[in-house]
Each structure stands twice: as C-alpha cells, then as structure tokens.
Backbone bond lengths (Angstrom), bond angles and torsions (degrees), N, CA, C in turn:
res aa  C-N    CA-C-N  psi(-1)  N-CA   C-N-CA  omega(-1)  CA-C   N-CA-C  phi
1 X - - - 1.446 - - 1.529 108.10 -
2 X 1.152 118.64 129.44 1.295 124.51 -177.00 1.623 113.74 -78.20
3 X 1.501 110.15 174.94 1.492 98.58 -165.71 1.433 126.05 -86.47
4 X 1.859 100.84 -13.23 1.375 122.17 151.16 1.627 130.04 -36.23
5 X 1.778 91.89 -66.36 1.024 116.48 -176.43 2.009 111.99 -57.37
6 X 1.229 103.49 -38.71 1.393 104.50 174.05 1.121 132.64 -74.29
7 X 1.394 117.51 -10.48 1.471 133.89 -154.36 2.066 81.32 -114.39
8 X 1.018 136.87 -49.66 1.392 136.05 167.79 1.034 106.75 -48.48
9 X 1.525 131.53 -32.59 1.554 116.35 -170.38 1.487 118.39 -111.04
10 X 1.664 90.84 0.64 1.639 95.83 171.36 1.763 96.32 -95.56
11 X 0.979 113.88 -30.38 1.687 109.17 176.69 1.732 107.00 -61.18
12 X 1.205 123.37 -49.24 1.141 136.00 167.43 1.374 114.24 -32.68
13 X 1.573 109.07 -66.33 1.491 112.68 174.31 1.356 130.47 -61.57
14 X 1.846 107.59 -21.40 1.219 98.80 -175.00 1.604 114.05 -89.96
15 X 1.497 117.63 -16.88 1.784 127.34 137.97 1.148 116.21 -13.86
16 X 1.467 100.73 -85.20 1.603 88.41 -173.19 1.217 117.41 -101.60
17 X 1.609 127.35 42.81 1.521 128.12 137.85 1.788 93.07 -79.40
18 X 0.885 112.87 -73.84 1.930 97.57 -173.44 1.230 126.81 -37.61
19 X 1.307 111.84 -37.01 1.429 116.03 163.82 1.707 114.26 -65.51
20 X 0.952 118.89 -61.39 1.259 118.50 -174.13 1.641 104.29 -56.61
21 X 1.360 127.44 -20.37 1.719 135.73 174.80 1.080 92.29 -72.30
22 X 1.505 137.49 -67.08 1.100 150.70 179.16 1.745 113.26 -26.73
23 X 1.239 112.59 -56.66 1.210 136.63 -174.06 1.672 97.18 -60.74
24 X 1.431 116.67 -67.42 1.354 108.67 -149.06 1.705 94.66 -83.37
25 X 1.246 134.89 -22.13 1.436 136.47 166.19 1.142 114.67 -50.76
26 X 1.600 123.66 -25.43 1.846 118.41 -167.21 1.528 74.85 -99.48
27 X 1.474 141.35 -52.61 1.218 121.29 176.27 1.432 129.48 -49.50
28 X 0.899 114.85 -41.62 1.777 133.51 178.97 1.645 98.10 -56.47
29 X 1.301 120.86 -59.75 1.148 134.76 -171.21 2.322 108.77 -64.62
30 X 1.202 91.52 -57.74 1.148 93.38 -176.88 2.076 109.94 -59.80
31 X 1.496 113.57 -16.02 1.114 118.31 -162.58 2.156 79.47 -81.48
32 X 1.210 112.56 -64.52 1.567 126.46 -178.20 1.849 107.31 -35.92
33 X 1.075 126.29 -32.73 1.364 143.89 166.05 1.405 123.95 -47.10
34 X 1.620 93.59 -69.37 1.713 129.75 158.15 1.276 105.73 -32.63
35 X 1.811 111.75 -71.99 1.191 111.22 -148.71 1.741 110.26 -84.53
36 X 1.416 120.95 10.09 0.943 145.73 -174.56 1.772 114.30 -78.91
37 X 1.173 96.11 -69.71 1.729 110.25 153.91 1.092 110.47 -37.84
38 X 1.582 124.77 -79.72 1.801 118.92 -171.32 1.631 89.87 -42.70
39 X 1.126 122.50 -67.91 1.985 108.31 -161.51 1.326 86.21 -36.85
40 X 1.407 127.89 -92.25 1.196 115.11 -179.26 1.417 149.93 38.48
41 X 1.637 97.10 -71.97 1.236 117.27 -148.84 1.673 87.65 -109.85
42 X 1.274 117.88 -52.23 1.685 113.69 164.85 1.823 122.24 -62.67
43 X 0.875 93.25 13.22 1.822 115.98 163.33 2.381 92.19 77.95
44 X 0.686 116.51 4.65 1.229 116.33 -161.67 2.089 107.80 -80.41
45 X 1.608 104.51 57.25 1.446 113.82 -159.68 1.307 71.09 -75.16
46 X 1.368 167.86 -177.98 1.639 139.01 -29.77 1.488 115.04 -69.68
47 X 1.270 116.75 -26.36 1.558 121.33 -173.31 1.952 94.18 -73.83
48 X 1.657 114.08 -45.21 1.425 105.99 -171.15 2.020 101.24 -64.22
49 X 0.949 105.12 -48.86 1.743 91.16 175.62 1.262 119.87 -63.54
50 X 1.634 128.58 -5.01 1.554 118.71 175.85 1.632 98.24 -94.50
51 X 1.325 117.09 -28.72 1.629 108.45 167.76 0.841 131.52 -79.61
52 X 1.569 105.21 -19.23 2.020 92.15 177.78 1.814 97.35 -97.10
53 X 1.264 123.78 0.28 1.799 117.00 159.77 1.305 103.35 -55.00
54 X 1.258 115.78 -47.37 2.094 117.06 -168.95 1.518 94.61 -74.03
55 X 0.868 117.55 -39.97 1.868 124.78 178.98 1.914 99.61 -62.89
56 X 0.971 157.72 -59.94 1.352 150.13 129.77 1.301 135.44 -20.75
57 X 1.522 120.41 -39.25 1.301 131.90 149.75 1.400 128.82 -71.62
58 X 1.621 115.43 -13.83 1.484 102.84 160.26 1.598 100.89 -110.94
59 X 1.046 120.57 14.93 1.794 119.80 161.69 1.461 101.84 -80.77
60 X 1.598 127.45 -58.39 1.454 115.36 -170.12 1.199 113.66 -73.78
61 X 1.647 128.82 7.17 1.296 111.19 165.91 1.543 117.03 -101.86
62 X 1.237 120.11 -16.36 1.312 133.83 154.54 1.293 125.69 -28.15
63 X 1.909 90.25 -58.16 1.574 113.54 -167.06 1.748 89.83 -49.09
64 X 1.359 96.85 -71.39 1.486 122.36 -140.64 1.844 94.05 -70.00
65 X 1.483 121.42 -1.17 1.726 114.63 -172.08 1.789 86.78 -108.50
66 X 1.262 129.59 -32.96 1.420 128.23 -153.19 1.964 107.87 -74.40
67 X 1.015 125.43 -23.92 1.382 127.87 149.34 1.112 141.05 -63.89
68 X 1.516 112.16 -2.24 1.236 120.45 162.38 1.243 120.35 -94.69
69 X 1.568 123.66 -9.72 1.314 118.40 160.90 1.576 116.46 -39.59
70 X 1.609 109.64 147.32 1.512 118.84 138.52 1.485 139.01 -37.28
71 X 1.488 79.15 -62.58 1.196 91.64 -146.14 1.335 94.11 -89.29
72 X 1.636 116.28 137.84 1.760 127.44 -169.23 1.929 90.95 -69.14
73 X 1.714 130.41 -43.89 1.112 110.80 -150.84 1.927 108.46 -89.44
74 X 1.540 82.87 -22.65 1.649 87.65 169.37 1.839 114.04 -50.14
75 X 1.219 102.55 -64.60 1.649 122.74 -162.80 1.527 84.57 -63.26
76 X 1.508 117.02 -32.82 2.053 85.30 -178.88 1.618 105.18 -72.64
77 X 1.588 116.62 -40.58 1.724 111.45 176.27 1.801 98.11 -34.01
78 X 1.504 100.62 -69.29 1.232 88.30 -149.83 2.263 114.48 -48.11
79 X 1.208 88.30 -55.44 1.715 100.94 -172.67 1.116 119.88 -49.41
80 X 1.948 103.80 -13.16 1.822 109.83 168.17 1.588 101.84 -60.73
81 X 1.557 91.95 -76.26 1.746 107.53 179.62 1.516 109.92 -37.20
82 X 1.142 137.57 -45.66 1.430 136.88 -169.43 1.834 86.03 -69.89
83 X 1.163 120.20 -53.37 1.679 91.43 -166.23 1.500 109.64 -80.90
84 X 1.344 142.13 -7.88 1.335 156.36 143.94 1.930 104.38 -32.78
85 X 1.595 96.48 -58.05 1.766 90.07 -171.69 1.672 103.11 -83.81
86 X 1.758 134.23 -29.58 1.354 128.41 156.88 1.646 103.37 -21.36
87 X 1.826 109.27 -69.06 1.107 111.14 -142.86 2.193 94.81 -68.67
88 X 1.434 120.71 -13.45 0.938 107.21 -163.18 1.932 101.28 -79.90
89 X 1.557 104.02 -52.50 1.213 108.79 159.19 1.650 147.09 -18.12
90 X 1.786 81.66 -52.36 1.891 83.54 154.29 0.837 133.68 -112.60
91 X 1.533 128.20 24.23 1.144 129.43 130.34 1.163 147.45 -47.15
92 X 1.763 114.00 -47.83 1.062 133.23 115.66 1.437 137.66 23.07
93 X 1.588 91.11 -101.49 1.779 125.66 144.44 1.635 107.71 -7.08
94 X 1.429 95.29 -72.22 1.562 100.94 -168.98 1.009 121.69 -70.96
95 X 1.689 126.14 -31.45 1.838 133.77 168.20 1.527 91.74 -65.90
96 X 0.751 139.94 -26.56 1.487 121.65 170.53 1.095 129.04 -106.15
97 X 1.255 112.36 16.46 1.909 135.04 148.87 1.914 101.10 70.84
98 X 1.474 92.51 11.10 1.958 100.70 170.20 1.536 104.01 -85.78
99 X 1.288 115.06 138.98 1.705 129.30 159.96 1.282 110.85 -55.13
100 X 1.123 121.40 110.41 1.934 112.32 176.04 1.636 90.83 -77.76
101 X 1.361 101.45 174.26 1.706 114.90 -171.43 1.531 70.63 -103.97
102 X 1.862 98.74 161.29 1.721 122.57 174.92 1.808 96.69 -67.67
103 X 1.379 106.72 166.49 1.651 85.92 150.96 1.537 95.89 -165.18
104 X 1.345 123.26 121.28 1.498 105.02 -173.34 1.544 110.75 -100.06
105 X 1.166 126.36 129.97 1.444 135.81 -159.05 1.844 101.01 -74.77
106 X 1.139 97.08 -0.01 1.619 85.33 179.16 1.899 115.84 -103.81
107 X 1.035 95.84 7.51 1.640 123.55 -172.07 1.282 97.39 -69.22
C-alpha cells in the first residue's frame, strides 16, 4: 500500500470515528434528556438539573464537532438529530420552569 493510499484510509477512518462519536453523543445526550423527565416526574428536581447539564454539555460539543464533517449528507443527519435533542432539552427546560440558553447548531 502506498503512502497515499494509507494516508486516504487513515483519513477515512478517522471520519467515521467522529461520526460514529457523533452518533453515540446525540444518543448519550438524548438518553441524559430522557432521564431528566423520569427525575422529574418522581419529584427528584436536583438530580433532573444535574442530567439535563450533561444533556447540554454533550449538545455544545456536538454543535461545535458537527462542521467538521465531510461529508454534506452526514453533517445534515447529524444537525437533524442535534435539533431533535435541542428540541428535547427544552422541553425539559420548561418542566423545570429553567430558561434554556438559544443555541443555533449551525454556529
């Protein structure tokens, strides 16, 4: 394999390691969202505001990793899902009568 050829397929791989980070962070995150509500709902609001902080903290790293994609159709998957888990977040936000900050995913 030439040194071209290796250097294309390590770029390649390191794609979809970010993507695949990408992937399990909007999952990870959307799970922190989730589990935010149940606190919620068992009245246990300090535990729901320490999960939906990690639920915000793996949204702004999303934001700020998802423009470095290549690939134009990847980065739209992702920036769908990123405004899918926003919208779950302030939902959230609002059962717990806190102001979420704006955040526009294209930033």
């Amino acid at each position: 394999m030439s040194d071209q050829e290796q250097l294309e397929s390590l770029i390649s791989r390191s794609e979809e390691a970010r993507l695949d980070f990408l992937r399990m962070d909007l999952e990870l995150s959307k799970t922190f969202a989730d589990l935010a509500n149940t606190e919620m709902e068992i009245g246990e609001l300090n535990a729901a505001r320490r999960v939906l902080a990690k639920a915000e903290r793996g949204y702004a790293t999303i934001q700020r990793m998802v423009l470095n994609l290549d690939d134009p159709h990847q980065q739209n998957e992702i920036l769908q899902r990123l405004g899918e888990l926003r919208a779950a977040i302030d939902t959230a936000h609002q059962r717990l009568g806190v102001r979420s900050m704006p955040q526009d995913p294209a930033q």
